[in-house]
MARTOR-15818 format. One line per field, with one value per residue (C-alpha): x, y, z; residue in one letter. Coordinates in Angstrom, 2 decimals. Layout:
u = [X; ...]
v = [Y; ...]
w = [Z; ...]
residu = [A; ...]
! end
This chain:
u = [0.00; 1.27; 0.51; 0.96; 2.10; 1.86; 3.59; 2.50; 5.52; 3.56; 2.73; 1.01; 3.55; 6.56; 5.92; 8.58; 9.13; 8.83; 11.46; 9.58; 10.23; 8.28; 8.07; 5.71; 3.73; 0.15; -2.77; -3.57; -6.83; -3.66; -1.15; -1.33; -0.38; 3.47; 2.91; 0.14; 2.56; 5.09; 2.10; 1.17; 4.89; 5.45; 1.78; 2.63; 6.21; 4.30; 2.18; 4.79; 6.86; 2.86; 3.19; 6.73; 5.83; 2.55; 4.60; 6.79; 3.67; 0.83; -2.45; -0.62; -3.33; -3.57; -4.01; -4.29; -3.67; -2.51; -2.38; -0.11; 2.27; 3.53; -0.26; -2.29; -5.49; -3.47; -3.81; -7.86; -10.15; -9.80; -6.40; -6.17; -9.02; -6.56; -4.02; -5.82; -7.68; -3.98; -3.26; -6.41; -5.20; -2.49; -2.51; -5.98; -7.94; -10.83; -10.45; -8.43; -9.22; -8.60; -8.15; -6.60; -6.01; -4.05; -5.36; -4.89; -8.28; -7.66; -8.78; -11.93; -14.46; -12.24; -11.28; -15.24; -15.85; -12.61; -13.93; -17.75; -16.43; -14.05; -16.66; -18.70; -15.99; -15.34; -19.08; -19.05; -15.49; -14.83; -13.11; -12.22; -10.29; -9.49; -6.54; -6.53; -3.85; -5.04; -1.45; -2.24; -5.21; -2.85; -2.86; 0.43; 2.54; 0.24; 1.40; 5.24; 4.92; 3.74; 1.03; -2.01; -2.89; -6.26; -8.55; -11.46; -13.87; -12.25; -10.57; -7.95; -6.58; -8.39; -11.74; -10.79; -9.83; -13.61; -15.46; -14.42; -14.55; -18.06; -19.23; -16.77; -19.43; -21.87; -19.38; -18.70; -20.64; -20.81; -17.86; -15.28; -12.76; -11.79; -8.16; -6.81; -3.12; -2.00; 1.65; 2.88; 4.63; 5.35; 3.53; 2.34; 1.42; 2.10; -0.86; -0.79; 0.13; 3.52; 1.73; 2.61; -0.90; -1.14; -2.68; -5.94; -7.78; -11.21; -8.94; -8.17; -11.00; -12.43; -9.99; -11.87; -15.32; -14.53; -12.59; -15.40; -17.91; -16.30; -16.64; -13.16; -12.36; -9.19; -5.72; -2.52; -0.50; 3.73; 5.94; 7.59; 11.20; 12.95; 15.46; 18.59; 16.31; 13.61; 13.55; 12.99; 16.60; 18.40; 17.58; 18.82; 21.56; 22.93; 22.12; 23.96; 21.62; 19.16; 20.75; 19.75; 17.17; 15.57; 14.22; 10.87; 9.51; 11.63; 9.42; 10.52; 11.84; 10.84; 13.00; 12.18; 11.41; 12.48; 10.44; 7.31; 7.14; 6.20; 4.52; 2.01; 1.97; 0.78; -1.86; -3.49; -3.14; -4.80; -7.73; -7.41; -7.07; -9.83; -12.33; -11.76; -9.60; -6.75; -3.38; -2.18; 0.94; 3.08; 1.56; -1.52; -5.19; -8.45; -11.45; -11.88; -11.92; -10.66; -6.86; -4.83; -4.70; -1.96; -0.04; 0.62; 1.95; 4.70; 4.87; 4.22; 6.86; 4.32; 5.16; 4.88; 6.00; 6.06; 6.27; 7.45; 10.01; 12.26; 9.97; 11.11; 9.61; 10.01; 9.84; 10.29; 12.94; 9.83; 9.13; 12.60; 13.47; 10.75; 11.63; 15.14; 16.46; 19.62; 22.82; 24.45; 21.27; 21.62; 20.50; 20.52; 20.18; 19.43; 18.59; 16.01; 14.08; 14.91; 14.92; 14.62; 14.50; 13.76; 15.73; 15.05; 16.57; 13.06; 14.58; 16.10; 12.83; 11.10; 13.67; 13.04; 15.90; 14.14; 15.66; 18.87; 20.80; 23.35; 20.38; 18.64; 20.00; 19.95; 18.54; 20.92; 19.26; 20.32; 19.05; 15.48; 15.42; 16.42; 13.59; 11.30; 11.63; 12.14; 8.74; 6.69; 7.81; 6.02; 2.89; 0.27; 1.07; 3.01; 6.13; 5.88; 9.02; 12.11; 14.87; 13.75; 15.89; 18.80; 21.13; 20.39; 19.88; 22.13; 23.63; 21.70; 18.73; 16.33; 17.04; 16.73; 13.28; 12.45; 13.37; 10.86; 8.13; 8.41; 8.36; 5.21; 6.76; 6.47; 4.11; 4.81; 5.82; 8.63; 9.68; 12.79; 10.74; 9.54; 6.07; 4.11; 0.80; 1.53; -1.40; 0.42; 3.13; 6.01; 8.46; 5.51; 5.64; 5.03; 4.68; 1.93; 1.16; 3.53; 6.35; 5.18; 5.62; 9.92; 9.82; 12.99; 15.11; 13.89; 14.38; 18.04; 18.73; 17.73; 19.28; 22.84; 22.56; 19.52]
v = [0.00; 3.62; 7.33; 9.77; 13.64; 15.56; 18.71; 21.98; 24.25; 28.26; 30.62; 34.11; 35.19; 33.78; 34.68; 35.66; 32.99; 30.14; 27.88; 25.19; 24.78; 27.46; 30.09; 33.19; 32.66; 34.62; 32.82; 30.47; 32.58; 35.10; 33.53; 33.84; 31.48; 31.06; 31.38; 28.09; 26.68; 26.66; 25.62; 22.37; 21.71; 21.05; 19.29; 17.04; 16.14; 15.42; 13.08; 11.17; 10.69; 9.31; 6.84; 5.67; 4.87; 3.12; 0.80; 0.38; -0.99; -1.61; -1.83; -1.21; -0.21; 3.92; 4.83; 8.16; 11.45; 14.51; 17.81; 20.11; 23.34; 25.61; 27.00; 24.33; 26.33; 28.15; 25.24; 25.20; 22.36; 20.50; 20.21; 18.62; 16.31; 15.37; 14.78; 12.00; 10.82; 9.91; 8.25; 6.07; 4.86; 3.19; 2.48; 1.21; 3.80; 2.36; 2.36; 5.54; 6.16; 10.63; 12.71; 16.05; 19.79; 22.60; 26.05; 29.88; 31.88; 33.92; 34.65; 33.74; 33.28; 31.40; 28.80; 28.47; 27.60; 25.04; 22.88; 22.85; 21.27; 19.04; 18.24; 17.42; 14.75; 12.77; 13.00; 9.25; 8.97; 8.68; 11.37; 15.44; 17.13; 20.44; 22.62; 26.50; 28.28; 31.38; 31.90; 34.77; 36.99; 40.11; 42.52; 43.52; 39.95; 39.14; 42.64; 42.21; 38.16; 38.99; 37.09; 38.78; 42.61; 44.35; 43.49; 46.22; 46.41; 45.10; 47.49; 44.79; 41.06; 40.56; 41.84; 39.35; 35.99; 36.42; 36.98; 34.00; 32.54; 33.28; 32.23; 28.55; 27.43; 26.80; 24.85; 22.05; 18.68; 15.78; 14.05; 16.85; 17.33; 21.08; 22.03; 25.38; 26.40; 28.96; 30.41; 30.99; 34.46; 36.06; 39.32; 40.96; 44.42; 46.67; 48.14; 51.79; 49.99; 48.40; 45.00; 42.77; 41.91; 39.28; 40.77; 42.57; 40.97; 41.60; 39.25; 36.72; 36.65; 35.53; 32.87; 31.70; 31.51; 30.45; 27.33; 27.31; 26.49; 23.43; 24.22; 23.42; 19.84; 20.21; 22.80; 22.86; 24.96; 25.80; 27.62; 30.03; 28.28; 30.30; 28.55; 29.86; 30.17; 32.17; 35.95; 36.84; 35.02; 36.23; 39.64; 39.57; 37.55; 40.73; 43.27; 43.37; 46.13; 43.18; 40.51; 41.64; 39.24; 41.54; 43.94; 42.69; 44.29; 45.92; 47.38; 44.23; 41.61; 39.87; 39.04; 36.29; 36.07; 32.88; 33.59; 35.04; 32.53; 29.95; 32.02; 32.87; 28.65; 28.12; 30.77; 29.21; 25.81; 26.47; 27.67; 24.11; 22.06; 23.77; 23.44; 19.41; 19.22; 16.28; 16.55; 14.15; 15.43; 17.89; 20.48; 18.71; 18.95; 17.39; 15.94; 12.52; 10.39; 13.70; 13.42; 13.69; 10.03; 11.10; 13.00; 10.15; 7.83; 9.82; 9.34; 5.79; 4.91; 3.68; 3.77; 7.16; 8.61; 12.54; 13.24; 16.40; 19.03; 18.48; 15.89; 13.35; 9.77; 6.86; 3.01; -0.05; -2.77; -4.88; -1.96; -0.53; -3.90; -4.01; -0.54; -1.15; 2.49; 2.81; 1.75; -0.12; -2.05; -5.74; -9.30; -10.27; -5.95; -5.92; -2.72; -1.70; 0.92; 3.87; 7.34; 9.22; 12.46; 14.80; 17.66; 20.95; 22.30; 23.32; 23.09; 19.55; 18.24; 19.82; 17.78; 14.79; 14.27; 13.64; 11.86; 13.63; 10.47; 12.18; 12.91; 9.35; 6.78; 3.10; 3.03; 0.63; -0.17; 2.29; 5.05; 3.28; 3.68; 6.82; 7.80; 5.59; 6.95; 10.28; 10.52; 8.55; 10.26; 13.11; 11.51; 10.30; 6.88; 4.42; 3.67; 0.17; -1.64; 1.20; -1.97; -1.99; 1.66; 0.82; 0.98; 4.91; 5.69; 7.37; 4.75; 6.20; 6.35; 4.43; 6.94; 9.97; 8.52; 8.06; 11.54; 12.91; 10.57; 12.26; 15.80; 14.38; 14.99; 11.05; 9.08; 5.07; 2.41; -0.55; -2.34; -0.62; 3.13; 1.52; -0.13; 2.73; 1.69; -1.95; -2.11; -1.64; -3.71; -2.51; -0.59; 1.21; 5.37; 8.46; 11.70; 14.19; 17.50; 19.18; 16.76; 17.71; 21.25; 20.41; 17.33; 18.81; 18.88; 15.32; 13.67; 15.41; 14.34; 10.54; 9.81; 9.87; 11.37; 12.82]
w = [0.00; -0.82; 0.35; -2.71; -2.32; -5.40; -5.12; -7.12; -6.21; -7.04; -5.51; -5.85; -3.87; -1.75; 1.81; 4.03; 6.15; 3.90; 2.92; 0.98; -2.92; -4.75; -6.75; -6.89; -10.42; -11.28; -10.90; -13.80; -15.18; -15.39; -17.37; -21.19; -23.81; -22.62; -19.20; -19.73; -21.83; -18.99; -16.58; -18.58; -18.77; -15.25; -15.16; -17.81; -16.26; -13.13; -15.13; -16.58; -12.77; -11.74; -14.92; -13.91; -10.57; -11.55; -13.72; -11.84; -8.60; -11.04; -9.42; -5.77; -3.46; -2.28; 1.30; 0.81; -2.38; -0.83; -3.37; -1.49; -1.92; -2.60; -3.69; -5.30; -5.84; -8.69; -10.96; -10.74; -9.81; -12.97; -13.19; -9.64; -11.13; -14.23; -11.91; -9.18; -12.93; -14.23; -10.43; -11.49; -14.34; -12.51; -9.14; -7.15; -5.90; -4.98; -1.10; -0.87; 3.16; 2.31; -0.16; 0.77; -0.33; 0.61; -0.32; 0.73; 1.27; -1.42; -4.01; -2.35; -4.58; -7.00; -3.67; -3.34; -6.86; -6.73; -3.20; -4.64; -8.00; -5.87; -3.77; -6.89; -8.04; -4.87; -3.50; -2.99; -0.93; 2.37; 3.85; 1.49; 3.58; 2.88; 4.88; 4.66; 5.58; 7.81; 9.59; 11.84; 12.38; 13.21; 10.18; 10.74; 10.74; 7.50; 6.09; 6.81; 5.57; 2.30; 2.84; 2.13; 0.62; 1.01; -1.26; -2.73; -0.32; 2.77; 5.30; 6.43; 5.82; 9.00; 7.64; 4.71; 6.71; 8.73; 5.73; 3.99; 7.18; 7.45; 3.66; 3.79; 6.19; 3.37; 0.97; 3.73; 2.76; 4.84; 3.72; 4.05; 6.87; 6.81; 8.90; 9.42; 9.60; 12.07; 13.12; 16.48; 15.15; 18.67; 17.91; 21.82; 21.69; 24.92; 26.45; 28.01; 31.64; 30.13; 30.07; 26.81; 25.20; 22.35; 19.45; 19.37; 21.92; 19.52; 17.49; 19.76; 20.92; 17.65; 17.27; 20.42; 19.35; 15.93; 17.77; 19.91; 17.60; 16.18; 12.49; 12.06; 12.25; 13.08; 13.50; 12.53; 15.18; 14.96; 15.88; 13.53; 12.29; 10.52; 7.87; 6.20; 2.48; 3.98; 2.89; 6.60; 7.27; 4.28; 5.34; 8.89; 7.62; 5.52; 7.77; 10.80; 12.59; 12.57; 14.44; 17.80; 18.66; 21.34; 18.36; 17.60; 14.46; 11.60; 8.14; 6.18; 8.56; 11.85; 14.29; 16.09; 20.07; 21.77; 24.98; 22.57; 20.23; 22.59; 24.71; 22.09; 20.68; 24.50; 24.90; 21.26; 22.14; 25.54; 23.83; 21.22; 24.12; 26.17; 23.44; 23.62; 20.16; 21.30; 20.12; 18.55; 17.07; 18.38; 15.98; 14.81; 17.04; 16.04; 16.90; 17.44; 14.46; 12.39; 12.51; 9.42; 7.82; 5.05; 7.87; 9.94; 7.41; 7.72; 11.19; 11.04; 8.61; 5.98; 2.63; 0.48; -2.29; -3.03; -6.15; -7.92; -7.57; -4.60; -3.23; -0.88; -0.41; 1.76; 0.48; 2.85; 1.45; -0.16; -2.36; -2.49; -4.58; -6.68; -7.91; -7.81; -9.24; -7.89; -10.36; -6.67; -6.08; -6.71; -5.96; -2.36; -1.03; 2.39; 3.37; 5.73; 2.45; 0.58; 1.24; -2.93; -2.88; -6.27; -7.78; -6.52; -10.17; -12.34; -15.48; -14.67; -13.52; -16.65; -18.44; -16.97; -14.69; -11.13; -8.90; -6.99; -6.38; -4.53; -2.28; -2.48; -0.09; 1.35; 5.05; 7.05; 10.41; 11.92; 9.72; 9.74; 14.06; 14.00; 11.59; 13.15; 16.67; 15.70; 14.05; 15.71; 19.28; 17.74; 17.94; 20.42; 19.98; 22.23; 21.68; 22.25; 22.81; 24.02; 23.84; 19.98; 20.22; 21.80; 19.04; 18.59; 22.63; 24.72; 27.21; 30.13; 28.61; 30.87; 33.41; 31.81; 30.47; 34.70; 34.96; 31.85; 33.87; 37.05; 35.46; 33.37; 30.21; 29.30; 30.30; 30.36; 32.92; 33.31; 36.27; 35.93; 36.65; 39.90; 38.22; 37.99; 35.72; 35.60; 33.71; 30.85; 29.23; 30.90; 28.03; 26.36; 27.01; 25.18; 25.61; 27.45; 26.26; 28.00; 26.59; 23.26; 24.00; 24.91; 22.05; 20.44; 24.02; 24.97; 21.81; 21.57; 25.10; 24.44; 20.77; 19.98; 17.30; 14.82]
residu = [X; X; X; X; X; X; X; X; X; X; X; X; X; X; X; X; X; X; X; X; X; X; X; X; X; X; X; X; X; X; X; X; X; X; X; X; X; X; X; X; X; X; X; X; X; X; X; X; X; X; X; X; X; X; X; X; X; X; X; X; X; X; X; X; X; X; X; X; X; X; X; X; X; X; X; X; X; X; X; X; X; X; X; X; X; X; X; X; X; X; X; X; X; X; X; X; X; X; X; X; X; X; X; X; X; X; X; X; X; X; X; X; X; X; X; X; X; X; X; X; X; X; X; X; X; X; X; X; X; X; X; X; X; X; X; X; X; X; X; X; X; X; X; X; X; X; X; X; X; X; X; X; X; X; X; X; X; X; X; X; X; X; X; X; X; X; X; X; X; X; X; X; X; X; X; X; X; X; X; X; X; X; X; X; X; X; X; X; X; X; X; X; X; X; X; X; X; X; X; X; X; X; X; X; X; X; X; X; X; X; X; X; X; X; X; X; X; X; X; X; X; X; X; X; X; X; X; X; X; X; X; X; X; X; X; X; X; X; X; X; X; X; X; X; X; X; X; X; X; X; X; X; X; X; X; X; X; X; X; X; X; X; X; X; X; X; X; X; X; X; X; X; X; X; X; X; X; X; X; X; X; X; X; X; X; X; X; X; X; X; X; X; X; X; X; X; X; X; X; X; X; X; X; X; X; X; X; X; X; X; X; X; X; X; X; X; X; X; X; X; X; X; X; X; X; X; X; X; X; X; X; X; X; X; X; X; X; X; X; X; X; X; X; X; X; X; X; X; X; X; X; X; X; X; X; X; X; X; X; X; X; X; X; X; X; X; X; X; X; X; X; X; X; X; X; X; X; X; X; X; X; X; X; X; X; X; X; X; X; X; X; X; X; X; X; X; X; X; X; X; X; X; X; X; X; X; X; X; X; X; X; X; X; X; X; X; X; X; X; X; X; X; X; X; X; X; X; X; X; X; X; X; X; X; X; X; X; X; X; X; X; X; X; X; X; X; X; X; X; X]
! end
């Protein structure tokens, strides 16, 4: 069984933060004959990398088809529909368990018109899920990201996010699981006493009610990471006036917080948690029965493949022999699966030349725990044997794990950590909310390396 990722790499515009593969394009109803030309281009490569897997598992069963970004809702409803129509011709779709799309609420009317006509073609499946990405309600953060510019008629990006907020509601069918994306940016304001105030508090407090009154089916909630190919980064990066990390907002760049940043992640995830969405991922909340399916492949260590530019997939050694595309493969290979990972070069993957092999490797053992842990650790699932791990551990390991269970960052049991919950088998443990919230210091205190 596989999970597919197909990766449309435009945007309308690059925001300043990002760091995924992408590049700021006009809409589609924008472009004229060249600018198509160069659309269908990348289409049709992605078409043919769908055929080469499909031959190369024909008939393999799909778990789940994920259209994400960079900005998919660029490309229009039916050329997501050609896309998951070529999958079909393929690979078995009949029992796909979710379908999912990423979008931006804007242009708004155009997002409308693509989920009805999606909506339209998978009627009959189990599970549409649809994730927006909102980011922040505060005008200001939206302003310096890029993200979002007034539109005619609206006084503010934040008039614009509750309006089509407000009109969504009626495009939601039965089937559909709709998730919203939202950045833990820092941003406090100081009121007149000297106090530090996040946001508008008009504004947080809508974020309340509309939590509140479980439209959404689920969030996505992080913590803003800035990488070294962001513009936000670059920017600091060649300014030296910028680089004190006390200043908080510059015209063009953000600087980010370390005490704000999480500060701000805890006062929204309060109000996730208080309005009975579980976590179950460190940045992932949802109803029961509404988590991400695709998502936690990934965690799981099921098999996926992403395809397009600079996509990376995972294969177990079953699969990684049937498809057998490395030159150093041979009869007998033993390795635990393959990491492949996809140029990040346009013109390259336009040519059809893919697959980075410098950047495409064999998974010894070793590789495949520390991947395994590492991801799954993230979740709200038991780890379920720790001596499976003990290769990649730290030698004192079960003690610092004793030390994480009486701070209530982990929760599990073993004879060894004095029998607490012998109800349960006695190695299993994972992590509480609160571990979640310090998962990058515990997981670099208990593995060797990452």
């Amino acid at each position: 069984m596989l999970s597919l990722y197909l990766h449309i790499p435009f945007c309308a515009q690059k925001c300043a933060y990002c760091a995924f593969t992408s590049f700021p394009v006009p809409p589609l109803s924008k472009w004229g004959a060249e600018g198509g030309g160069f659309f269908d281009a990348y289409l049709t490569e992605l078409k043919k990398e769908i055929e080469f897997y499909g031959n190369k598992f024909p008939g393999e069963e799909i778990k789940t088809i994920y259209i994400g970004g960079g900005t998919p809702n660029l490309i229009w409803a039916e050329n997501i529909i050609s896309i998951i129509n070529e999958i079909k011709k393929y690979f078995n779709t009949e029992s796909v368990a979710e379908y999912s799309f990423e979008f931006n609420p804007f242009p708004q009317e155009e997002i409308y018109s693509i989920i009805k006509k999606l909506n339209a073609a998978y009627a009959k499946e189990s599970r549409v899920r649809f994730s927006f990405g909102i980011q922040s309600l505060d005008d200001e953060v939206l302003k310096s990201a890029g993200r979002f510019t007034p539109q005619r008629g609206a006084k503010s990006s934040f008039g614009q996010i509750v309006e089509f907020l407000r009109w969504l509601q009626q495009y939601k069918q039965e089937n559909n699981v709709f998730n919203f994306d939202f950045i833990a940016f820092g941003k406090f304001n100081e009121t007149r006493s000297g106090n530090l105030q996040l946001r508008d508090q008009g504004k947080l407090q809508f974020f309340e009610n509309f939590v509140q009154s479980w439209f959404a089916d689920s969030f996505s909630l992080y913590t803003l990471e800035l990488s070294e190919w962001s513009k936000w980064h670059t920017l600091k990066k060649s300014d030296p006036s910028l680089q004190d990390r006390h200043c908080e907002w510059n015209e063009a760049i953000w600087i980010e917080n370390d005490d704000l940043i999480p500060e701000e992640f805890q006062i929204l995830k309060e109000i996730l948690l208080e309005s009975w969405y579980h976590r179950y991922e460190v940045s992932n909340f949802a109803h029961p029965s509404k988590n991400s399916i695709h998502n936690m492949t990934y965690r799981t260590m099921e098999n996926y493949l992403w395809l397009g530019l600079a996509s990376s997939s995972f294969l177990d050694k079953e699969h990684s022999k049937i498809l057998n595309v490395l030159h150093w493969q041979r009869e007998g290979w033993k390795g635990f699966g393959l990491r492949l990972t996809n140029t990040k070069n346009l013109n390259d993957y336009l040519a059809s030349k893919r697959l980075d092999e410098s950047k495409t490797i064999e998974m010894n053992s070793k590789d495949y725990l520390i991947e395994k842990f590492f991801l799954n650790f993230r979740t709200n699932q038991w780890i379920k044997d720790i001596n499976e791990f003990k290769e990649i551990l730290v030698p004192n390991y079960e003690k610092k794990i004793e030390n994480y269970i009486n701070q209530w960052f982990i929760f599990g049991v073993a004879p060894l950590w004095k029998g607490k919950r012998r109800d349960l088998p006695a190695t299993h443990f994972k992590l509480t909310d609160s571990g979640m919230d310090v998962f990058n210091t515990i997981i670099t205190d208990l593995m060797q390396e990452i």
